[in-house]
C-alpha positions as CSV (number, residue, x, y, z in Angstrom):
1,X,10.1,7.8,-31.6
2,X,10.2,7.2,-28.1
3,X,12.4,8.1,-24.9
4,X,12.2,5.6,-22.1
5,X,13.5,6.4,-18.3
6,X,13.0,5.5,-15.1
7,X,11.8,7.3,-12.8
8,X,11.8,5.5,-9.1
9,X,9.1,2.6,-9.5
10,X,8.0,3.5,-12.9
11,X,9.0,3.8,-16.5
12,X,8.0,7.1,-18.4
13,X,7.7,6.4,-22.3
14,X,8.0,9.7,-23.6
15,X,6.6,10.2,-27.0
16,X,8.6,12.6,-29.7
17,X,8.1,15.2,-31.8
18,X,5.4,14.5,-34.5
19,X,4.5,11.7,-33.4
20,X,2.7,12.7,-30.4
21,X,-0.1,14.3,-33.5
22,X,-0.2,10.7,-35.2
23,X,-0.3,8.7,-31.8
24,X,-2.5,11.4,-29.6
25,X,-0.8,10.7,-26.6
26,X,2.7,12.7,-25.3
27,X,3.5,10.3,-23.0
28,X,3.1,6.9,-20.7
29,X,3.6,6.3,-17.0
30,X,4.3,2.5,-16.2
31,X,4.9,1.1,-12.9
32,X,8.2,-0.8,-13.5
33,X,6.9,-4.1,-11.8
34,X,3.7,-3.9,-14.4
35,X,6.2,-4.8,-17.5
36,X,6.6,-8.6,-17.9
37,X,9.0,-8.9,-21.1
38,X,10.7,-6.5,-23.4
39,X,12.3,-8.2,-26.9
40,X,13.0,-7.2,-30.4
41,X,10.7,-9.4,-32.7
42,X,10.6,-8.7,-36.3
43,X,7.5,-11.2,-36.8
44,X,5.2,-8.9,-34.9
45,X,6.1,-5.6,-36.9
46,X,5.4,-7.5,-40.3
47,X,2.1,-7.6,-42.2
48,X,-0.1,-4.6,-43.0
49,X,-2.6,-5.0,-40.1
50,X,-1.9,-3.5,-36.9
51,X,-5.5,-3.9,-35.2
52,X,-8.7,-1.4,-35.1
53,X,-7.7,2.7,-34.5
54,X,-8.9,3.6,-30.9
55,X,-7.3,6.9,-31.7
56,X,-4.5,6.3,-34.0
57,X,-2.5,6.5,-37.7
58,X,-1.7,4.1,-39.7
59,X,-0.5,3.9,-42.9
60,X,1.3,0.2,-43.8
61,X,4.6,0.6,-44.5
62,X,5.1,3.9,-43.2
63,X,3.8,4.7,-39.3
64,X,1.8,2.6,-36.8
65,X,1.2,4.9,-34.0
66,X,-1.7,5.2,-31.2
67,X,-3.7,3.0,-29.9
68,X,-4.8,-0.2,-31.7
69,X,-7.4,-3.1,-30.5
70,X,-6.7,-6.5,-31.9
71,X,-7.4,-10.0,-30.8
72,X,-8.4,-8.6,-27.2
73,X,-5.4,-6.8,-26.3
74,X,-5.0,-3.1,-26.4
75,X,-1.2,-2.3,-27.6
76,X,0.5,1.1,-28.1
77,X,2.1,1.7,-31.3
78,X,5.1,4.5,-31.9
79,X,6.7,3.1,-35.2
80,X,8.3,4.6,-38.1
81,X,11.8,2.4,-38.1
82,X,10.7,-1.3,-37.6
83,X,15.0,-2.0,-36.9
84,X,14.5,-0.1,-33.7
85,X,11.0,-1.5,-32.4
86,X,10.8,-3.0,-28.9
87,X,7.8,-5.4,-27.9
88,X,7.1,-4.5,-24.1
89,X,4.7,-6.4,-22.4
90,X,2.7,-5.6,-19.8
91,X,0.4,-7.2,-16.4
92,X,-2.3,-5.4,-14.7
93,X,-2.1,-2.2,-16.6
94,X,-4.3,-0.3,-19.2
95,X,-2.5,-1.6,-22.4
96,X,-1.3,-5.7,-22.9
97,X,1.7,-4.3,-25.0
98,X,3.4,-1.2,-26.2
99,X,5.3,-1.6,-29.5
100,X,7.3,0.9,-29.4
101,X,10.6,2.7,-31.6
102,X,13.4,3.8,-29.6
103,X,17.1,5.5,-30.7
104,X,18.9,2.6,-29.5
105,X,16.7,-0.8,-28.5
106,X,20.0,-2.5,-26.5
107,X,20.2,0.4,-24.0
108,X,16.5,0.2,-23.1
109,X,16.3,-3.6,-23.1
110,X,19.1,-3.1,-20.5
111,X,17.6,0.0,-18.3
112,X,14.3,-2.3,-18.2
113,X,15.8,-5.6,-17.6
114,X,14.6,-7.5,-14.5
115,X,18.4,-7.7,-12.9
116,X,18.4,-3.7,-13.2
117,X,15.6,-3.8,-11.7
């Protein structure tokens, strides 16, 4: 799970308990005006395959976390609970998406949306 809060001009993705051993990282800085879209999309969360490791753990079904390479993007996975996944994508910045779980998906589509912004 992730905690997500903004911090002046950029969002700090703050990475859980266990999960920063399976995803090797604790946390992410993004610049707020780096994140292009944030949605829930069940489509994007199904299927076994989640992209090469570049470090990560996968196991299908289970957890998707770390970073994964797949069709020329670089995406950051945190997820255990596919119901509270957000897609967050991102310009000019060292990963195209972060697909993320978060303890309650409205509140953070709202703290990142562009008219809070």
């Amino acid at each position: 799970m992730v905690e997500v809060a903004k911090d002046g001009d950029n969002v700090l993705f703050q990475v859980k308990g266990l999960h920063k051993l399976w995803a090797f990282k604790n946390q992410l800085q993004i610049p707020l005006g780096h994140i292009k879209s944030i949605r829930q999309d069940p489509e994007v969360l199904k299927g076994w395959w989640k992209g090469f490791r570049a470090p990560g753990t996968h196991i299908p079904g289970i957890i998707a976390a770390g970073t994964f390479l797949q069709q020329d993007k670089r995406i950051f996975w945190d997820v255990h609970h596919a119901e509270n996944a957000l897609i967050i994508e991102l310009e000019h910045d060292e990963y195209d998406e972060l697909i993320i779980e978060v303890e309650n998906p409205t509140a953070v589509i709202e703290l990142l949306s562009p008219t809070k912004v």
